[in-house]
C-alpha positions as CSV (number, residue, x, y, z in Angstrom):
1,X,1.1,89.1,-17.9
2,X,3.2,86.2,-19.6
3,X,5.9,86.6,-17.1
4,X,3.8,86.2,-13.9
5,X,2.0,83.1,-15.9
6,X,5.3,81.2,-16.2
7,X,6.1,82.4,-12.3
8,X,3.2,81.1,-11.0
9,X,3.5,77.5,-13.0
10,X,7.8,77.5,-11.9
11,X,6.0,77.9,-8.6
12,X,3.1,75.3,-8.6
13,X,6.0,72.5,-9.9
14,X,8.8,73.2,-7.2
15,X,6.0,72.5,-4.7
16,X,4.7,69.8,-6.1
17,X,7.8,67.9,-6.9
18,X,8.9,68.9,-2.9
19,X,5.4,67.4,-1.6
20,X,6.5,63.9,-3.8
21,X,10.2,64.2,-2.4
22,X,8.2,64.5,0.8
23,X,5.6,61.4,0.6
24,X,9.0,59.4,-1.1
25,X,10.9,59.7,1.9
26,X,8.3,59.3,4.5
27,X,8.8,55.5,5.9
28,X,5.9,53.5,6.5
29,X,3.8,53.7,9.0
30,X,3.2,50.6,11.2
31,X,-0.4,50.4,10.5
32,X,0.7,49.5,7.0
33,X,2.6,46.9,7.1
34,X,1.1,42.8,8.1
35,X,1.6,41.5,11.3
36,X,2.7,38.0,10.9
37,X,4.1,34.7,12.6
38,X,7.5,32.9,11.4
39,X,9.5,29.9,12.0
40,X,13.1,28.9,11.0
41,X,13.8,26.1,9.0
42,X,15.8,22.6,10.6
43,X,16.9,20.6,7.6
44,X,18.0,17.8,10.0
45,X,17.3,14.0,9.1
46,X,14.2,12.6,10.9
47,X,13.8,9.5,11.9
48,X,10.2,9.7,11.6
49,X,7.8,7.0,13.0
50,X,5.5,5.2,9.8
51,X,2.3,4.6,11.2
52,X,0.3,1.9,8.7
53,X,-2.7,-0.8,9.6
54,X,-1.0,-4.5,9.5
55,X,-2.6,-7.5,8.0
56,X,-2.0,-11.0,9.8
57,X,-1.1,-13.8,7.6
58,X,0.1,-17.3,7.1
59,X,3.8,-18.0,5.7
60,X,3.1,-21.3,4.4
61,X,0.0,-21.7,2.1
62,X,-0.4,-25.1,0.4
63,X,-2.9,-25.8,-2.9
64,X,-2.9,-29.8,-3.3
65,X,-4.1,-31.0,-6.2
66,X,-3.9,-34.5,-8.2
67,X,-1.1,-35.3,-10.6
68,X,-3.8,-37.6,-12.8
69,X,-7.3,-36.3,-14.1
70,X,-10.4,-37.9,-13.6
71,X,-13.7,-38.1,-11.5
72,X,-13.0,-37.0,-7.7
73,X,-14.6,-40.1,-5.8
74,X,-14.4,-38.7,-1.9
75,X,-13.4,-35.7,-0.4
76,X,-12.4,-36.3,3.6
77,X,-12.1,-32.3,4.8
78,X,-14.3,-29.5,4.5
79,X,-13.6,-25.5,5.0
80,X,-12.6,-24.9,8.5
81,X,-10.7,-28.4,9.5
82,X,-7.2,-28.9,10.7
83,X,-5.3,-31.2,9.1
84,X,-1.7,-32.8,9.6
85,X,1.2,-33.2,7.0
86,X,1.0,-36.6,5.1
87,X,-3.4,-36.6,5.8
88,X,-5.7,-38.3,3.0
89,X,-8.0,-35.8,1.5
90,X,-9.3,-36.6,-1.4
91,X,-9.5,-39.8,-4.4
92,X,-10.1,-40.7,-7.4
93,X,-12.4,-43.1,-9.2
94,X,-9.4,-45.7,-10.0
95,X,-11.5,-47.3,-13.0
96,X,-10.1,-45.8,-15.1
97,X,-6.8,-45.3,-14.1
98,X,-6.3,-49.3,-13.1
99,X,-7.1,-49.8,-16.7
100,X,-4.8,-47.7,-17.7
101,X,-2.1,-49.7,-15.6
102,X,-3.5,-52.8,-16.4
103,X,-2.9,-52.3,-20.1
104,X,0.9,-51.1,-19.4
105,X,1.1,-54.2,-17.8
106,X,0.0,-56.5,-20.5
107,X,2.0,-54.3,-23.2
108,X,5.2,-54.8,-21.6
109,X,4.4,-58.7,-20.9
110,X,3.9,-58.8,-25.1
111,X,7.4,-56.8,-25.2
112,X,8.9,-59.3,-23.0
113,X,7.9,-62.2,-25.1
114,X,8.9,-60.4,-28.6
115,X,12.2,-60.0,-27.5
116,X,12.6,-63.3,-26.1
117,X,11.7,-64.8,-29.2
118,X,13.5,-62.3,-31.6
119,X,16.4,-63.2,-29.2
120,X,16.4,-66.7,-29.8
121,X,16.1,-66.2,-33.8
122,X,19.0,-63.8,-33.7
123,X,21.0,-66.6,-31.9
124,X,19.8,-69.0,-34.9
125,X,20.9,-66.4,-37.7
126,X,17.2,-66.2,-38.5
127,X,16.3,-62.6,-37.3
128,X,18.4,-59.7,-38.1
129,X,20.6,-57.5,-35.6
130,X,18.0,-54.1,-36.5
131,X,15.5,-56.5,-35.7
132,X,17.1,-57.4,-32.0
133,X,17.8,-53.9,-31.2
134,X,13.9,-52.9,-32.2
135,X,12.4,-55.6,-29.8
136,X,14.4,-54.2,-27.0
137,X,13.9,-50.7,-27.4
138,X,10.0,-51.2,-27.5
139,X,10.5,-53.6,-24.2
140,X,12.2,-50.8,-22.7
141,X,9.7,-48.6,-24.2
142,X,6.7,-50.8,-22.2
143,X,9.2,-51.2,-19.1
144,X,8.8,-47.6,-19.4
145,X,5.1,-46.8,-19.7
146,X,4.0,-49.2,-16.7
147,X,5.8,-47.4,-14.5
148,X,4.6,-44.2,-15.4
149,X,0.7,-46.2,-15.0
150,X,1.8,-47.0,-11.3
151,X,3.3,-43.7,-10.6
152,X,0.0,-41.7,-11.5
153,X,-1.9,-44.6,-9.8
154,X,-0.2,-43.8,-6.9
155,X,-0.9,-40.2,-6.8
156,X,-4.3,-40.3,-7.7
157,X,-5.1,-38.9,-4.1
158,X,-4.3,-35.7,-2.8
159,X,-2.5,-35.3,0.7
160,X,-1.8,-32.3,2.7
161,X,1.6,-31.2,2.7
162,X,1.6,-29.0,5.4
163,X,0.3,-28.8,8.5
164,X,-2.7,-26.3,9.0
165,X,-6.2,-25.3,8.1
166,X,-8.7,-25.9,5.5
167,X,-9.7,-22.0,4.3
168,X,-11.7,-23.1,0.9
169,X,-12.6,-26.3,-0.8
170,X,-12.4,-26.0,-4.5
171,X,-13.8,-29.3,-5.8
172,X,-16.3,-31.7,-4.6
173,X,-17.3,-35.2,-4.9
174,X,-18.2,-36.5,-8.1
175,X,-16.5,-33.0,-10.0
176,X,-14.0,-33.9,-12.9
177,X,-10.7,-32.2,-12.3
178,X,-7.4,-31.9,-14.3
179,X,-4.0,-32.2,-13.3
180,X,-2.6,-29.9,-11.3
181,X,-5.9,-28.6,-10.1
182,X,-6.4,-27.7,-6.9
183,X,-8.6,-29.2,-4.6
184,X,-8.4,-27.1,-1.3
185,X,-6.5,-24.6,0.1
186,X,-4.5,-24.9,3.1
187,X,-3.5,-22.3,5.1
188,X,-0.3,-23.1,7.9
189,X,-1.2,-22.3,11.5
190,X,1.7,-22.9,13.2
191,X,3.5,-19.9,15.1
192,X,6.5,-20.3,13.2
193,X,3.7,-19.7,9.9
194,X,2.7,-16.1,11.1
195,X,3.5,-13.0,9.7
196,X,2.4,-9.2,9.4
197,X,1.7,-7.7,6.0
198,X,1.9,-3.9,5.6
199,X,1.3,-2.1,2.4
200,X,3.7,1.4,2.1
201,X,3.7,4.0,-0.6
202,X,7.0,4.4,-2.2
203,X,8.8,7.1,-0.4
204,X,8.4,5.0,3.2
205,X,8.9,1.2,1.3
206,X,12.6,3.6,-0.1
207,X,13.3,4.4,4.0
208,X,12.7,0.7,5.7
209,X,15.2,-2.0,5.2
210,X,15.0,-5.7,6.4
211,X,15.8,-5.5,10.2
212,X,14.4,-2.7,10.8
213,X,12.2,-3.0,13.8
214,X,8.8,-1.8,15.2
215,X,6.1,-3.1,17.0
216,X,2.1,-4.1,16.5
217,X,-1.1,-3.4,18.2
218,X,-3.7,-5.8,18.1
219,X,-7.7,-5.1,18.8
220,X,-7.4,-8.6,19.7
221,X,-5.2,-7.7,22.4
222,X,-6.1,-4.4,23.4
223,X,-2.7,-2.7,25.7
224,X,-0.5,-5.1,24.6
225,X,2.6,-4.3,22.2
226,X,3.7,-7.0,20.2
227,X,7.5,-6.8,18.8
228,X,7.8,-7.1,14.9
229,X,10.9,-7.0,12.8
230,X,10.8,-6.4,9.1
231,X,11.8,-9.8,7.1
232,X,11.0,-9.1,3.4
233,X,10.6,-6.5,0.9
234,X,8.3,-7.2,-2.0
235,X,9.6,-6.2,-5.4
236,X,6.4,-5.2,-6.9
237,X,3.4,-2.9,-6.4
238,X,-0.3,-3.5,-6.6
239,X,-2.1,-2.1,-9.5
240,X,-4.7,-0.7,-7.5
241,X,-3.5,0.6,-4.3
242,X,-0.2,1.9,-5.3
243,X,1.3,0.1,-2.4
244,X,4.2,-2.2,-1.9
245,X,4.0,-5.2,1.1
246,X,6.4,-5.5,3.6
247,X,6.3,-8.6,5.8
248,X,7.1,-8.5,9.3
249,X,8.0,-11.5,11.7
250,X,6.8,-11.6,15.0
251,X,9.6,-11.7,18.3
252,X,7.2,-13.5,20.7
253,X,4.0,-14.6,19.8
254,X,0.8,-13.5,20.8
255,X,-1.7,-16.4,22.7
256,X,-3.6,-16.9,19.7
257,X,-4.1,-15.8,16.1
258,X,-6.1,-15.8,12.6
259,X,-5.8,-15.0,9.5
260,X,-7.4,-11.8,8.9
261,X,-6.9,-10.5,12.0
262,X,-5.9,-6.6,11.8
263,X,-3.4,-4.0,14.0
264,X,-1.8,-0.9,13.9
265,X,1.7,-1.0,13.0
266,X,4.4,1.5,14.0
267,X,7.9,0.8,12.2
268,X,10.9,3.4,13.1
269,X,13.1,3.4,10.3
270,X,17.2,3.6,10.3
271,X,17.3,5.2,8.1
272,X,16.3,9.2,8.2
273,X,14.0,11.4,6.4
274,X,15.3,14.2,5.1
275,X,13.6,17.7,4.6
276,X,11.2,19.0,7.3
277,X,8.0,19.5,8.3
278,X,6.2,22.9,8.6
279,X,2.7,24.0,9.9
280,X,0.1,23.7,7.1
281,X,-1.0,27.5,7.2
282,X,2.5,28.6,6.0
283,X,1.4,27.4,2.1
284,X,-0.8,29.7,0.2
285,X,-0.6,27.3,-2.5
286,X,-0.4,23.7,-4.0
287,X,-0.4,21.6,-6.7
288,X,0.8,18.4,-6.8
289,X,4.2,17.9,-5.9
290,X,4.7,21.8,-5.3
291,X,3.7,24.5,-3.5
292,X,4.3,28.4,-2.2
293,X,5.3,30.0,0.8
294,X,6.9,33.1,1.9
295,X,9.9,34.1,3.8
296,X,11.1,37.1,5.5
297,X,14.0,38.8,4.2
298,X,15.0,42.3,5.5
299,X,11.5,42.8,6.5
300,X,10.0,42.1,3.3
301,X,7.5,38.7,2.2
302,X,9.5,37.4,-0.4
303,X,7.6,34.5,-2.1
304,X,9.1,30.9,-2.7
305,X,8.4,27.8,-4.6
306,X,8.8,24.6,-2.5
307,X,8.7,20.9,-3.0
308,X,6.6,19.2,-1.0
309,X,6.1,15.7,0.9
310,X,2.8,13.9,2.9
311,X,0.7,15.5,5.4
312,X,1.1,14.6,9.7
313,X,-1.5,16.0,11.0
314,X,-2.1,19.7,10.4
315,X,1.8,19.8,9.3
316,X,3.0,19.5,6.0
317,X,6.6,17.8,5.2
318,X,8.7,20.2,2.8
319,X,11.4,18.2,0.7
320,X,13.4,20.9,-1.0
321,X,13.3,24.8,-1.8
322,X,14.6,26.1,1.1
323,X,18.0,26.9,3.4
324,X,18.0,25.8,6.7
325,X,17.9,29.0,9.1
326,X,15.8,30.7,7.2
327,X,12.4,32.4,8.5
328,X,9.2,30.8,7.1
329,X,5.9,32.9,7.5
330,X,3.0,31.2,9.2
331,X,0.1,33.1,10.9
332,X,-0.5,36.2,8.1
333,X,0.9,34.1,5.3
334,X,-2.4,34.1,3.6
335,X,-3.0,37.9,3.3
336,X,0.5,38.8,1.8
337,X,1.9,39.3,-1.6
338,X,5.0,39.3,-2.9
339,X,7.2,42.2,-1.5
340,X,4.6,43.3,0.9
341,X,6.3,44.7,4.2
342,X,5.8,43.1,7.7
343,X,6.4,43.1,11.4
344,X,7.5,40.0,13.0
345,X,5.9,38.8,16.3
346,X,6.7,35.3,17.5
């Protein structure tokens, strides 16, 4: 009884061991493996367009203000004048101020006639030498102080030093201003004044360089193209936007322009891109700066960790983590896991 009890149990394990040889060996079927789409990586540098709404602007900007403080006595422009270089446009009460010089005045007449006397005693032995040498250093002194009197009496008015437009008056009649306080702000209007101001984030502010050239579209001008070269390259961000300006110069002017006045801006940099851009439903995941995809090796989904760029439209620009020529999974990518077998069909 024993002996046909370990046959039967040799028996049961030689089959069962052959069935699992059996099911090992047996490839899979293709209904069990993931249909899926792929495309092969191009590392090549692209010389990718930037595409970013432009600001126009004036170049020259002008705040005149008076040198002397005091009580403003007329303002001659209001917001929205032109005005010409050298142009009256505001005073001062001068009471106070023509004091002021006449006092200088009388202070170095009483110097003058110290140091004419003193003079005279020195020659007769009466007055000392220290004594000379003080009456004309406080002659020169008041020599001195009048003509600072007349200087700030004649810059108690403010003149444009520009040519251009009144955008904002500061101060108005009969308001007490300090020196150096402006009273408007000018804006220049002239063509040679206008310029475009574009704000980039830091990877495209990296790619452009001065001379670097593009063009504008204005709503202003609807079908016209408007050639633009880049002049300047600001140095610092802005807190809030994250955004660095680049100015851009005009090659022919448009008819007419304002400040304020907006376009679309497309700049083609020299200088390429690198990495490449791939179709948004190859990632199956991101965060940040990184994000997954899979590849196809030997039939196989073999999952990779990529670094990753902007977004152009339902494309997704991938900076590092892959070799050029390999196969990138697209259509399917979602469904698979790591190792998971698949058929190609492009």
């Amino acid at each position: 009884m024993n002996h046909k009890l370990l046959t039967i149990i040799a028996l049961t394990t030689i089959i069962a061991c052959k069935k699992e040889a059996e099911v090992t060996s047996t490839p899979l079927s293709l209904s069990e493996k993931i249909t899926v789409h792929t495309t092969k990586v191009d590392s090549a540098a692209q010389n990718s367009v930037i595409e970013v709404l432009g600001i126009i602007t004036s170049e020259s900007e002008a705040k005149p203000a008076f040198k002397t403080g005091g009580v403003i006595n007329r303002t001659y422009v209001k917001e929205g004048d032109f005005v010409k270089k050298g142009q009256l446009l505001a005073t001062l009460i001068m009471s106070e101020i023509d004091a002021q010089v006449r006092q200088a005045e009388e202070g170095f007449q009483k110097a003058e006639r110290d140091l004419a006397r003193v003079k005279n005693l020195y020659a007769d032995s009466v007055a000392t030498l220290e004594q000379f040498q003080n009456a004309g250093t406080a002659n020169e002194v008041a020599k001195r102080t009048l003509e600072i009197a007349k200087f700030n009496r004649q810059y108690s008015e403010v003149r444009s030093p520009i040519n251009g437009k009144i955008v904002k008056q500061i101060l108005h009649d009969g308001e007490i201003t300090g020196p150096g306080t402006p009273v408007y702000a000018i804006m220049g209007t002239g063509n040679k004044d206008w310029k475009v101001v574009v704000g980039l984030i830091d990877r495209d502010w990296a790619r452009v360089n001065i001379g670097d050239r593009g063009f504008i579209t204005l709503d202003a001008y609807p079908g016209k193209k408007y050639d633009v070269v880049v002049s300047d390259k600001s140095q610092t961000g802005g807190s809030a936007s994250s955004r660095i300006d680049v100015e851009l110069k005009f090659d022919e002017f448009p008819p007419n322009l304002a400040a304020g006045l907006t376009g679309k801006v497309s700049l083609t940099p020299k200088k390429g891109e690198s990495g490449y851009f791939l179709p948004v439903e190859a990632f199956t995941y991101a965060n940040g700066r990184t994000a997954k995809v899979y590849v196809h090796e030997n039939g196989k989904a073999v999952e990779k960790t990529v670094m990753i760029g902007e977004i152009k439209g339902n494309k997704m620009r991938v900076l590092s983590g892959l070799d050029p020529g390999i196969e990138v999974i697209t259509t399917g990518a979602v469904y698979l896991e790591n190792g998971d077998s698949i058929i190609v069909k492009n």
